[in-house]
C-alpha positions as CSV (number, residue, x, y, z in Angstrom):
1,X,45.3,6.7,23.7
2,X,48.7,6.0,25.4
3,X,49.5,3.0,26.7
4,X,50.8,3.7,30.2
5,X,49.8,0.9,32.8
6,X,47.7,3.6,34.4
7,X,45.4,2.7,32.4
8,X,45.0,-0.8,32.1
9,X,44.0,-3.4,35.3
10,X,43.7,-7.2,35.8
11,X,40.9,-9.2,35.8
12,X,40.2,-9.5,39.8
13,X,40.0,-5.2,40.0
14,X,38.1,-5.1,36.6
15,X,35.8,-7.4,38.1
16,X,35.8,-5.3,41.5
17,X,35.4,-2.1,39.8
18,X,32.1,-3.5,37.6
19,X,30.4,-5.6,40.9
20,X,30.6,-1.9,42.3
21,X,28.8,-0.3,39.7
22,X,26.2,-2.8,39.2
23,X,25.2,-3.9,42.5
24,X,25.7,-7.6,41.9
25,X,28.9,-9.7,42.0
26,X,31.1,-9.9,38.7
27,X,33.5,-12.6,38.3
28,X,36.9,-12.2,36.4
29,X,35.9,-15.1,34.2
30,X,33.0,-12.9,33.4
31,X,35.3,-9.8,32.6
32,X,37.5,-12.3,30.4
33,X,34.6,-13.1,28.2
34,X,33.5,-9.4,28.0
35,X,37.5,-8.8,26.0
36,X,36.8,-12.2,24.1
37,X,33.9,-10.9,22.8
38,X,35.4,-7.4,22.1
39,X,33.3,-4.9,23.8
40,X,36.4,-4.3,26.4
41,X,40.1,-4.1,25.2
42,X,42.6,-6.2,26.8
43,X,46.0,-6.4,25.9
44,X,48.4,-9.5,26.5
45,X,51.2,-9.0,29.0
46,X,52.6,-12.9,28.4
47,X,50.5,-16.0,27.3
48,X,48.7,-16.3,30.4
49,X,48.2,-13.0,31.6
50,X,45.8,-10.0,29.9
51,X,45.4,-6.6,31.4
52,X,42.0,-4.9,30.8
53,X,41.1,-1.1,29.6
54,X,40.5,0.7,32.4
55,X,38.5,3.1,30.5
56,X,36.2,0.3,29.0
57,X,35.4,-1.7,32.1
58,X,34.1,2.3,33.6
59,X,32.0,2.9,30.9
60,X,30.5,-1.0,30.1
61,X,27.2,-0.4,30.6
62,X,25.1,-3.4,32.3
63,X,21.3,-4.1,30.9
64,X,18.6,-4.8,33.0
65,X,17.9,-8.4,32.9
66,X,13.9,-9.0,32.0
67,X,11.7,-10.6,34.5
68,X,9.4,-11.4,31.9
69,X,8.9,-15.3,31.9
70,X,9.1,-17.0,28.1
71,X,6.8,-19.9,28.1
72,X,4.3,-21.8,30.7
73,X,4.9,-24.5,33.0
74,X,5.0,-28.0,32.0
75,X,2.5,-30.0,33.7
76,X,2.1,-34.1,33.5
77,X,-0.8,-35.4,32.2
């Protein structure tokens, strides 16, 4: 893969880009961890500043959270 800046974006479009695709709102802090946690590239522009794969954050794929409940309620007795 090249390295042009075409294909790498900031955190705030990243974050646009996957809030589109999966219906609910996606945070750039939430994007950060995703490249912390390796399952999107990022590359370091200067100490502060990371650009993301643009590639990656198109294909993440999100999982369906489960509405399944773990557990009863707690009741006082």
């Amino acid at each position: 893969m090249s390295n042009t800046l075409d294909e790498w974006i900031n955190a705030h479009d990243a974050a646009e880009m996957m809030s589109q695709k999966s219906g609910h709102t996606i945070s750039p802090d939430y994007v950060r961890l995703l490249s912390n946690t390796g399952k999107i590239r990022s590359i370091a522009i200067d100490g502060r500043t990371k650009l993301y794969c643009k590639v990656d954050v198109q294909n993440y794929t999100f999982r369906r959270k489960s509405t399944r409940h773990v557990g009863g309620t707690a009741s006082k007795g």
